[in-house]
C-alpha positions as CSV (number, residue, x, y, z in Angstrom):
1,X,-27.3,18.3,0.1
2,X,-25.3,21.5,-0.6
3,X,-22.3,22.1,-2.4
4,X,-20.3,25.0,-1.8
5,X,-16.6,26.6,-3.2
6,X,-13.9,28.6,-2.7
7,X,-11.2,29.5,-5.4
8,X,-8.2,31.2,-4.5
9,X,-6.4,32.5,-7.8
10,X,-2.6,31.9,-8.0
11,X,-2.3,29.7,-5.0
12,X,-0.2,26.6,-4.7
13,X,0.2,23.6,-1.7
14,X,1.8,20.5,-2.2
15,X,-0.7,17.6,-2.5
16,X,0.3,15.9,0.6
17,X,-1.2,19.1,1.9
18,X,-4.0,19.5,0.5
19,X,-4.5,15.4,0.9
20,X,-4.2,16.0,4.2
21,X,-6.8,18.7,4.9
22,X,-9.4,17.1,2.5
23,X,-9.4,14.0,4.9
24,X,-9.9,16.7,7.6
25,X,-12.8,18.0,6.5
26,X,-14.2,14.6,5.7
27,X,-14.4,13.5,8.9
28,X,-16.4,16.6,10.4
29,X,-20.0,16.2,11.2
30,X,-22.7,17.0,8.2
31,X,-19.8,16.7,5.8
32,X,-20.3,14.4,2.9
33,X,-17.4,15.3,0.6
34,X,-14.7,17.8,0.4
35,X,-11.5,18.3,-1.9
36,X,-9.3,20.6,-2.3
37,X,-6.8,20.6,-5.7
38,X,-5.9,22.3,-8.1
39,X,-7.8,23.4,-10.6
40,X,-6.5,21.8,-13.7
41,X,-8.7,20.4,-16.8
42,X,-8.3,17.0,-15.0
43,X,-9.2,17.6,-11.3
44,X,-12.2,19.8,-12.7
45,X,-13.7,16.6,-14.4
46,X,-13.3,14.5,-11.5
47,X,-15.1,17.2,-9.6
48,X,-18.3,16.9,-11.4
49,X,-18.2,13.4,-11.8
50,X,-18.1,13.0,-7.8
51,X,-21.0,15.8,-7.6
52,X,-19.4,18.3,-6.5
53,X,-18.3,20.9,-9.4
54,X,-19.7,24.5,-9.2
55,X,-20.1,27.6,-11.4
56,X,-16.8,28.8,-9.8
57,X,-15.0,25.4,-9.7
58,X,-15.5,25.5,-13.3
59,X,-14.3,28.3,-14.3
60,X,-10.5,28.0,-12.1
61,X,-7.7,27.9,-14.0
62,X,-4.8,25.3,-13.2
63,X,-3.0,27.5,-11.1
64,X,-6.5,28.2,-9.0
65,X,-6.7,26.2,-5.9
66,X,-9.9,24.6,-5.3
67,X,-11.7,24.0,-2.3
68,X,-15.1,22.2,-2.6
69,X,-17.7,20.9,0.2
70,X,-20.3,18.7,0.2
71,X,-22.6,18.8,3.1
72,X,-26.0,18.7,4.7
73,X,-27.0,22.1,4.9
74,X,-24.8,25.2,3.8
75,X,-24.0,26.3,7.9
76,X,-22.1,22.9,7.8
77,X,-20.2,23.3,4.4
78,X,-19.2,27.2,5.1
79,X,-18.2,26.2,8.7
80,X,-15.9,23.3,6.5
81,X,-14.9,26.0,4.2
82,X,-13.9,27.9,7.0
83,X,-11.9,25.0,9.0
84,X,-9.9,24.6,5.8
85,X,-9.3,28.4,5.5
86,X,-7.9,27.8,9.1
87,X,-5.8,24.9,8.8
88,X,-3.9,25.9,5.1
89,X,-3.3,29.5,7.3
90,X,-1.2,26.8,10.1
91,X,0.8,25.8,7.2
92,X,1.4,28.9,4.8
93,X,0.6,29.4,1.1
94,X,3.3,29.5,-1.9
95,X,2.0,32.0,-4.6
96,X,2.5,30.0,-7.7
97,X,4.6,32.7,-9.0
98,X,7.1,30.9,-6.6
99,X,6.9,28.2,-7.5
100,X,9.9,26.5,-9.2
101,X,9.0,26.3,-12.9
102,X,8.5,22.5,-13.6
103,X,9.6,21.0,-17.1
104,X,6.3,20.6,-19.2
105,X,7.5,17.4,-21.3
106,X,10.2,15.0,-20.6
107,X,12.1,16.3,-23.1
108,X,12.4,19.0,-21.6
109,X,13.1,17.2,-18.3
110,X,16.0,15.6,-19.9
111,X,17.2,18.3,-21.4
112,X,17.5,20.1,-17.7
113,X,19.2,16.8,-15.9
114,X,21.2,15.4,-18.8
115,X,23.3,13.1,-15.4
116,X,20.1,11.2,-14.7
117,X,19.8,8.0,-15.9
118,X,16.3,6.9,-14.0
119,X,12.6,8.3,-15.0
120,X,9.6,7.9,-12.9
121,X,6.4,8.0,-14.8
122,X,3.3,8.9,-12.9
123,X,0.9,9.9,-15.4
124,X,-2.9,8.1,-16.6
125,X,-2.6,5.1,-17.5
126,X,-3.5,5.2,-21.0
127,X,-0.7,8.0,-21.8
128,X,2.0,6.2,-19.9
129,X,3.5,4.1,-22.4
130,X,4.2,7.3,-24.4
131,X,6.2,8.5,-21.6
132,X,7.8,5.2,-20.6
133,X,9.1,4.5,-24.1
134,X,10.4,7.7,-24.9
135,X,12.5,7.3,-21.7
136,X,14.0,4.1,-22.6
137,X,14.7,5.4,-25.5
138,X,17.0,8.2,-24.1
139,X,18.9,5.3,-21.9
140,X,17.0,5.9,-18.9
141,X,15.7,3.1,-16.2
142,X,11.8,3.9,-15.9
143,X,9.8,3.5,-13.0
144,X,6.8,3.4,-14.0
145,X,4.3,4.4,-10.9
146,X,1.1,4.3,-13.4
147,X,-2.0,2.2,-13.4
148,X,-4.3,1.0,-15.7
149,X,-1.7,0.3,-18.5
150,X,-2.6,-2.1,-20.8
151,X,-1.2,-5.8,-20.7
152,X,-0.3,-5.4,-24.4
153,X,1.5,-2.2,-23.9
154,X,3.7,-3.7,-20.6
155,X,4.9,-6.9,-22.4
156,X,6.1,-4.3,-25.5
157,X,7.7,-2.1,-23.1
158,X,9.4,-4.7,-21.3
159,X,10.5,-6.1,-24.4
160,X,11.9,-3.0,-25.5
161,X,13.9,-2.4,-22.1
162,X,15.6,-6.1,-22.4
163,X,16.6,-5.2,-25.6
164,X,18.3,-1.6,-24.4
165,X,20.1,-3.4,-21.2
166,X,17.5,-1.2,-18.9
167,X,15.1,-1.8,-16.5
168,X,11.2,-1.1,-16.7
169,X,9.9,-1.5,-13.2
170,X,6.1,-1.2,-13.4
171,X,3.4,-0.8,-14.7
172,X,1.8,0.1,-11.0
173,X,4.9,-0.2,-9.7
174,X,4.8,1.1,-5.9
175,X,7.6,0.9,-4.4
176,X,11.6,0.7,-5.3
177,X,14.6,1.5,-3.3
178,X,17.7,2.5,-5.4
179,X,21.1,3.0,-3.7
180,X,19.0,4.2,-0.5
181,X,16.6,6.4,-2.3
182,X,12.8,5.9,-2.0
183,X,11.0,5.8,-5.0
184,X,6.4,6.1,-4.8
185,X,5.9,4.6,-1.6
186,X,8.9,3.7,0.2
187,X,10.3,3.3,3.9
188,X,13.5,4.7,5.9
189,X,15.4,1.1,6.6
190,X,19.4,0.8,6.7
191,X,21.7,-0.3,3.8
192,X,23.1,-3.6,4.1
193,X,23.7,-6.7,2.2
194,X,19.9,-7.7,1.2
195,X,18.6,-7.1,-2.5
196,X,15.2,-7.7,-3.0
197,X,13.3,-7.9,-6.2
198,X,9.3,-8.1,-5.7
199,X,6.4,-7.7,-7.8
200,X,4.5,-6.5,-5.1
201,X,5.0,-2.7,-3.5
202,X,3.2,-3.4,-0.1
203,X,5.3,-6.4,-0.1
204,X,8.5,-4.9,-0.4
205,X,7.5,-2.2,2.3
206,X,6.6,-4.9,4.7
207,X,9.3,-7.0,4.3
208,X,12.5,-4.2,4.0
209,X,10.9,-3.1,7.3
210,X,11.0,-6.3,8.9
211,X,14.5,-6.5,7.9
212,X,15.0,-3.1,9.4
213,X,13.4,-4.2,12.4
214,X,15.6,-7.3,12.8
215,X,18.9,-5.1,12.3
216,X,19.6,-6.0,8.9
217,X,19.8,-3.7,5.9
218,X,19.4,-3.3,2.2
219,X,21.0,-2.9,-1.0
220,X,18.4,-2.3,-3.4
221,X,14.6,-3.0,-3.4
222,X,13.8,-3.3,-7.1
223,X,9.9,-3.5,-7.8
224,X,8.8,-4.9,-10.9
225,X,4.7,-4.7,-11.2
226,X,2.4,-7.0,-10.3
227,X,1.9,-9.1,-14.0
228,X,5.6,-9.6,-14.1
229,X,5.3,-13.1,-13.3
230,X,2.3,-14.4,-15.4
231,X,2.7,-16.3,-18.4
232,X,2.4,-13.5,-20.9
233,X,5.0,-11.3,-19.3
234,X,7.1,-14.0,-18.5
235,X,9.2,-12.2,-15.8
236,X,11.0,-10.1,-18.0
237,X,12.2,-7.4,-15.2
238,X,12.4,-9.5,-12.4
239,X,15.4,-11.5,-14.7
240,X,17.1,-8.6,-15.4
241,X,16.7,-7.2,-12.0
242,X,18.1,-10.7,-11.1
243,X,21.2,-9.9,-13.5
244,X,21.8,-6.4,-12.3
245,X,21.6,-7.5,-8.6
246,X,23.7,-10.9,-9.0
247,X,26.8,-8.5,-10.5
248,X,26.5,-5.9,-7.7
249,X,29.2,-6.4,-5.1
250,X,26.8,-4.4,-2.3
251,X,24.1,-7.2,-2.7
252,X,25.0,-10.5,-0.9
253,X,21.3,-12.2,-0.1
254,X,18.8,-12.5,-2.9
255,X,15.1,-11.8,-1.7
256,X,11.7,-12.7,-4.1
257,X,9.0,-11.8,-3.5
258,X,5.8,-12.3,-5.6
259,X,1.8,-13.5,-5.3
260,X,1.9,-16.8,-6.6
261,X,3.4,-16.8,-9.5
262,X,3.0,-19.0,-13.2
263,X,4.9,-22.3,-12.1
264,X,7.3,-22.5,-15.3
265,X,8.4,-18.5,-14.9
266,X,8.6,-19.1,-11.2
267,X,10.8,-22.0,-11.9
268,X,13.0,-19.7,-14.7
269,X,13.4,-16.9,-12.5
270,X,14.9,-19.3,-9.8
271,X,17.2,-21.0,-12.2
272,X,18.4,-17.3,-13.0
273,X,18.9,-16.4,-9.3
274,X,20.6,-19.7,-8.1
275,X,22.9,-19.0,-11.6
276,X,24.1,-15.6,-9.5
277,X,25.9,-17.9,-6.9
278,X,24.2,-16.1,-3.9
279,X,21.9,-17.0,-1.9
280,X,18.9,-16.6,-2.2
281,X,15.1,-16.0,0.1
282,X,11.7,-17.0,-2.3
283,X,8.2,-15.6,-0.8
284,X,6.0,-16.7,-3.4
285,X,3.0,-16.2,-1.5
286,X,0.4,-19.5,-1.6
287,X,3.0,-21.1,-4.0
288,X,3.8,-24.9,-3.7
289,X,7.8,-24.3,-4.7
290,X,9.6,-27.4,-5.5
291,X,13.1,-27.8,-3.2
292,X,16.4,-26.7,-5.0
293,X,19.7,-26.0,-3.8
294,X,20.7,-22.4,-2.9
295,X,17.0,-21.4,-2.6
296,X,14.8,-20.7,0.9
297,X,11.1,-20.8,0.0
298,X,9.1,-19.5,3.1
299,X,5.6,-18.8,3.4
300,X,5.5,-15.7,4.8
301,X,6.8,-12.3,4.5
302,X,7.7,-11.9,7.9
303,X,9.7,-15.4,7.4
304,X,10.9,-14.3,4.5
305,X,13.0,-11.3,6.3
306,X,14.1,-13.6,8.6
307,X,15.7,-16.3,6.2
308,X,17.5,-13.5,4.5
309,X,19.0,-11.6,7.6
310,X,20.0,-15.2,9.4
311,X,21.7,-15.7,5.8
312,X,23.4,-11.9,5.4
313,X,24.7,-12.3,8.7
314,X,25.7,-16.3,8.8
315,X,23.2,-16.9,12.0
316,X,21.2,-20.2,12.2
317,X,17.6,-18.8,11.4
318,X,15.9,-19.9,14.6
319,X,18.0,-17.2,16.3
320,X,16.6,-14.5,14.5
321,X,13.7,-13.8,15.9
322,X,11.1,-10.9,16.2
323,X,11.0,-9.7,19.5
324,X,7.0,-9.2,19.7
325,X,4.5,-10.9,22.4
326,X,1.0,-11.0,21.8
327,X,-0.9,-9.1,24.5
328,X,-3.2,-12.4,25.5
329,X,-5.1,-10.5,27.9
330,X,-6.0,-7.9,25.3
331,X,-6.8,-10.8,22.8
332,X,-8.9,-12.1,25.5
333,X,-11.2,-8.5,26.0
334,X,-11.2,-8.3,22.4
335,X,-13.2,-11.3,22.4
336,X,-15.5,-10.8,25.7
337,X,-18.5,-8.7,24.0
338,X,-18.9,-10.1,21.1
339,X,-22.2,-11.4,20.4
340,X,-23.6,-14.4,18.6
341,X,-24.8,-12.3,15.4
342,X,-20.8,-11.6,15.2
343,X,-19.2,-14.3,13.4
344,X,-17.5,-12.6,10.1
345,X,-13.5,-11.4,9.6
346,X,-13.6,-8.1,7.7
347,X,-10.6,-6.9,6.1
348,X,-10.0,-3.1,4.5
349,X,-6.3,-3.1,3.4
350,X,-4.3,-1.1,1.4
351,X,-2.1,-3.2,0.1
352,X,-3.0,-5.9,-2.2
353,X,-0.4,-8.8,-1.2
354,X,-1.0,-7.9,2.6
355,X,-5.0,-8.5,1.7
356,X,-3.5,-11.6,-0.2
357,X,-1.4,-12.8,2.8
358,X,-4.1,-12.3,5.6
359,X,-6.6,-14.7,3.3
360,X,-3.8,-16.9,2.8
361,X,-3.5,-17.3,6.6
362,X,-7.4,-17.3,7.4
363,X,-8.8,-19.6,5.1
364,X,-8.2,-22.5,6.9
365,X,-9.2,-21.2,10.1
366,X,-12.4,-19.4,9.2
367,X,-13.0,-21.3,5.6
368,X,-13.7,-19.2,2.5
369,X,-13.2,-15.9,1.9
370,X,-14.6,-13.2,-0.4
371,X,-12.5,-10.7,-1.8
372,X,-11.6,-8.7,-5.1
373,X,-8.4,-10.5,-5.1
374,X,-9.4,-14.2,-3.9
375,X,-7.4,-17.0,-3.2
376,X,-9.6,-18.9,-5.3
377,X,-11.8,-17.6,-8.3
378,X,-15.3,-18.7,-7.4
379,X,-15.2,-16.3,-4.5
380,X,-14.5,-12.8,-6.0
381,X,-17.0,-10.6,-4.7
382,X,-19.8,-9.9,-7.4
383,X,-19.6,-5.9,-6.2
384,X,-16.1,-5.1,-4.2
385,X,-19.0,-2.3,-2.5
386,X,-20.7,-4.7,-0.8
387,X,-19.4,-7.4,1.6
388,X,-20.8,-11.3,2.3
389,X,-19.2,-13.4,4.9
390,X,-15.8,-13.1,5.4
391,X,-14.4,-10.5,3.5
392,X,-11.2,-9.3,2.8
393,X,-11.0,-6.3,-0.1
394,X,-7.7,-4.6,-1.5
395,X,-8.7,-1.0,-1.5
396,X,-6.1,-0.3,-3.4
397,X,-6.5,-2.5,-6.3
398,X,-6.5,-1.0,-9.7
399,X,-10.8,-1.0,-9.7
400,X,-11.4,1.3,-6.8
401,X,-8.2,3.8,-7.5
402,X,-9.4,5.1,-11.1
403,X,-9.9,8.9,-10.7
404,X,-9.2,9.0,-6.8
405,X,-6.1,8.8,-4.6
406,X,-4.4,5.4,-3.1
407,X,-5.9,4.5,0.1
408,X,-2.6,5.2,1.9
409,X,-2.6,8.8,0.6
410,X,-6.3,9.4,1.1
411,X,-7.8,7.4,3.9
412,X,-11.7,8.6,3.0
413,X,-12.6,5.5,1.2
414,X,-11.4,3.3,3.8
415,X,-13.3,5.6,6.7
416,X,-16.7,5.1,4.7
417,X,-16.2,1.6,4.3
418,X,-15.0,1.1,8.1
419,X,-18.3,2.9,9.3
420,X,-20.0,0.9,6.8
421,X,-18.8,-3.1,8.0
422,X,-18.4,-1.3,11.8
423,X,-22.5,-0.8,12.1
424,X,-22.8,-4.8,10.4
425,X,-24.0,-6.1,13.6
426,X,-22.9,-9.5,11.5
427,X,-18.7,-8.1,11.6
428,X,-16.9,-9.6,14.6
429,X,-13.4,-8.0,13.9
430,X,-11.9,-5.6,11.4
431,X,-8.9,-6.0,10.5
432,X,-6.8,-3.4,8.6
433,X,-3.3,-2.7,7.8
434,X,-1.9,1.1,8.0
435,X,1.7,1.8,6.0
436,X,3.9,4.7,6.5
437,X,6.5,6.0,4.7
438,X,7.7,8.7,2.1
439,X,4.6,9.2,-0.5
440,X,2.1,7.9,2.5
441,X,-0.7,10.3,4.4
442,X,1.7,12.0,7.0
443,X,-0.1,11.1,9.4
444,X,-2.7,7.6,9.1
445,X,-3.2,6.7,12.8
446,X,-3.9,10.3,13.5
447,X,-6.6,10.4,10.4
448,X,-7.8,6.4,11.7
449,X,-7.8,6.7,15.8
450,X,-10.9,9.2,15.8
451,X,-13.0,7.0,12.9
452,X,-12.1,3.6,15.1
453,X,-12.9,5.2,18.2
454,X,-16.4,6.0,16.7
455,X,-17.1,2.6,15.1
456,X,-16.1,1.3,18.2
457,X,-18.6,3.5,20.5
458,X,-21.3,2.8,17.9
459,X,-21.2,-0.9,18.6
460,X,-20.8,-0.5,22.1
461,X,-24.3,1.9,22.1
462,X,-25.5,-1.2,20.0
463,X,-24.8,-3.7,22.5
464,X,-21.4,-5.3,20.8
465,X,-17.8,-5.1,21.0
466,X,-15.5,-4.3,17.9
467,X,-12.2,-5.8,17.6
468,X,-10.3,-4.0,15.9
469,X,-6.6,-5.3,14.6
470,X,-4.4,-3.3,12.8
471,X,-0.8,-4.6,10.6
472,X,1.3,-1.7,10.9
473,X,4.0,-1.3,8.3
474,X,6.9,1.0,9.0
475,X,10.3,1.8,10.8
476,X,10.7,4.6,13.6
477,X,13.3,7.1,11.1
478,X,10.2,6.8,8.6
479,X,8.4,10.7,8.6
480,X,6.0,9.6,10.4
481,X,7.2,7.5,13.8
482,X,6.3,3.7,14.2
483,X,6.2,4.2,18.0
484,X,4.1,7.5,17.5
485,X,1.7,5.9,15.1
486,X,1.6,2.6,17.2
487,X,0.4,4.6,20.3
488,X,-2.3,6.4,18.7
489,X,-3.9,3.3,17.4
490,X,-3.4,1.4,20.9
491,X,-5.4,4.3,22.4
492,X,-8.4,3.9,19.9
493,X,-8.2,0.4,21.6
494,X,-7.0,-1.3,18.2
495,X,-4.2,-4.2,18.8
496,X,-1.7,-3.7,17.1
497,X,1.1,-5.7,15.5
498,X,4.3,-4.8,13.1
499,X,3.9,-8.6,11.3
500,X,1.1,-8.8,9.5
501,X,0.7,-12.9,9.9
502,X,0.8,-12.2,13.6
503,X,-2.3,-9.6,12.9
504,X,-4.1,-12.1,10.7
505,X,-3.8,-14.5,12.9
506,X,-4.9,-12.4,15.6
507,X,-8.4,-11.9,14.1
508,X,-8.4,-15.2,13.2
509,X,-8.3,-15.9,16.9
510,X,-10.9,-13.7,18.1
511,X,-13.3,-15.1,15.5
512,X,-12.8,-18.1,15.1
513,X,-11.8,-18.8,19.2
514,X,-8.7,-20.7,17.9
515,X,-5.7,-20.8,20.3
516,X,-3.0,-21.1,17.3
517,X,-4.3,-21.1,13.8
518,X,-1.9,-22.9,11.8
519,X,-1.6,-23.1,7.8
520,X,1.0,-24.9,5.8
521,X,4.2,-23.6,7.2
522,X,2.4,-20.5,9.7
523,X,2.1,-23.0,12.6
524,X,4.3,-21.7,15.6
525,X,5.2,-18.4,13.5
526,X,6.3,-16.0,16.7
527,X,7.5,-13.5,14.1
């Protein structure tokens, strides 16, 4: 292997940019790595730890930008060097003597914006709560984007925003929507009558899309991190998320949504939300909920968007319907070359509760499932690297994210992993979900179609077909087109679906051969 970079002194991109042309050059023949940052202490360190840190990588400066490639021989890596050169001239450099000057301390951040009364904290985990508490402390809401924050430090952070009448969304909180405004990963949808409050970020994309989708709209999407209900936590933002919603006029319909949740905060958080006198729409994914009055407990996402606009808009909820068909003579090629070898469900998503609703939804039509985040405990995978059986993984989960981008910024995990459970002559469908929105790769079907046409070719020269099903999460006003990004996954021949039950059950159908999978409450889902 060689490893060859470019610095460029005093050059700045935006890292959706430079995101975007390091999963370029990953996907060109002979390549084995490439990044391009900038060169602060940080990125430098991450460099060398992936292998591929130079004499001149290590000696940029913060303001340098970095381009580094890994390949097999150096034609290859100056060729990549060259196709990046190329594609940053498309888009135009900003010397970073242009660049507005950024605060370097929230202090100072304050100190410029003395009308805000929200911080978002996007910084390493372990130097997070530093930030976050010296927020609340100046009477800001914090939405706190970070990872990797200790349990210890969450529960004392929370603590400290009850006690200052704020709001601490997070730790890896990815996704809010404030009076309209998109905060870390967040989707275009209308306002309307429908709060949500969810400890899950892929969650609250999927389901404020659905909502979108069904003509409804949205007050305010608050997220709250995914520990928020455990035990130790004890649910401490989603109550007062549950306050601040119940006293907003704009919020009519109530929306939870959580993984399953510890049964005695689950039943405290609905005593709160019932105790608001609106309605209100529980997804507590896998949960057995008991009845009470004022409360909807649906076992899906998808049925939990319904429930909630049939309640905004006083419609009996088996008129609100998603208006989707399954292609059944697709499903039926999907399933024609498939060989006896093929009899295992691989899923690579990027979004934890998706991962957790597709198992949800499989397990009793293919039996047990592997995964970093299983259903049941006995089958988390020894080595998230390395499939057995069914498998489902959350490429996103806190595990495989430390010192690399999210899967939905940077897709190059997922492409190596695809290739990887593609050429398993034992994988008899992969099924993926792909989410747009604001923080998202601009463009994911664009960076997937050419890596599932591949995998798919490679089978086929093998002697196998290669389902491929795809949930895709997004509205048509989001950056980057649900029609547009549909279409270019429907010509890499994936099939393609905007709920993601109706994808899981999908590749439950082409391996297991089951007409209609059902599972406590999913039987007869259309949605």
């Amino acid at each position: 292997m060689v490893v060859v970079a470019e610095v460029r002194p005093g050059t700045y991109h935006d890292s959706v940019t430079l995101m975007a042309v390091s999963a370029a050059l990953n996907q060109l023949p002979g390549v084995t790595g490439a990044a391009l940052v900038m060169g602060t202490s940080l990125n430098r360190e991450l460099l060398a730890e992936s292998g591929l840190s130079t004499p001149e990588v290590e000696a940029a400066g913060p303001n340098d930008l970095v381009i580094v490639v890994q390949a097999t021989d150096e034609s290859t890596a100056r060729g990549a060097l060259a196709e990046a050169a190329r594609r940053l001239a498309e888009i135009g450099a900003t010397p970073v003597s242009q660049v507005e000057e950024r605060p370097r301390s929230l202090r100072s951040a304050l100190r410029r914006a003395p009308e805000a009364n929200l911080t978002l904290v996007s910084v390493p985990g372990p130097f997070a709560p530093i930030e976050a508490e010296e927020a609340l402390r100046a009477g800001h809401h914090v939405f706190l984007f970070s990872d990797n924050v200790p349990l210890a430090e969450e529960i004392r952070l929370k603590r400290l925003a009850t006690e200052l009448g704020l709001l601490l969304m997070g730790p890896d909180c990815g996704t809010a929507l404030i009076n309209g405004v998109g905060l870390g990963f967040a989707n275009v949808v209308r306002r309307g009558p429908i709060g949500l409050i969810a400890a899950s970020g892929t969650g609250l994309q999927h389901v404020t899309c659905l909502i979108d989708q069904l003509g409804g709209g949205i007050s305010h999407g608050i997220g709250t991190g995914g520990r928020d209900l455990s035990a130790p936590v004890g649910g401490l933002t989603t109550l007062a998320a549950i306050e601040a919603l119940g006293a907003d006029p704009a919020t009519e319909v109530l929306v939870l949504i959580s993984k399953p949740p510890d049964p005695a905060i689950a039943d405290r958080v609905l005593a709160a939300a019932t105790a608001q006198g609106k309605p209100v729409v529980a997804a507590f994914l896998g949960a057995e909920l008991p009845s009470r009055p004022g409360v909807t407990c649906v076992p899906t996402l998808a049925e939990a968007a319904r429930h909630a606009v049939a309640l905004a808009t006083s419609r009996p909820a088996e008129t609100v319907r998603f208006d989707e068909a399954v292609d059944e003579t697709a499903l039926a090629r999907a399933r024609a070359g498939l060989t006896p070898t093929q009899r295992f469900a691989r899923g690579l998503f990027s979004g934890g509760t998706l991962c957790e609703e597709a198992i949800w939804v499989l397990s009793p039509v293919l039996g047990p499932i592997w995964s970093n985040v299983p259903l049941e405990p006995g089958y988390r995978l020894p080595d998230p690297r390395r499939s057995r059986e069914h498998t489902l993984l959350d490429l996103g989960a806190d595990e495989l994210t430390v010192g690399r981008p999210h899967p939905m910024i940077d897709p190059t995990l997922r492409i190596e992993r695809l290739m990887e459970e593609a050429a398993d002559p034992a994988t008899a469908c992969i099924l993926l979900d792909v989410v747009l929105g604001y923080g998202a790769h601009p463009d994911p079907a664009g960076t997937l179609a050419p890596a599932l046409e591949v995998a798919r070719s490679r089978a086929a020269a093998d002697g196998r077909a290669l389902p491929i099903v795809v949930s895709l999460v997004g509205t048509e006003r989001d950056p980057q087109r649900l029609s547009a990004q549909r279409a270019k996954l429907e010509a890499a021949g994936a099939l393609v679906s905007t709920s993601n039950v109706i994808a899981a059950q999908l590749a439950g159908r082409i391996v297991a051969g089951a007409r209609r999978p059902t599972h406590r409450g999913v039987e007869g889902d259309k949605s």
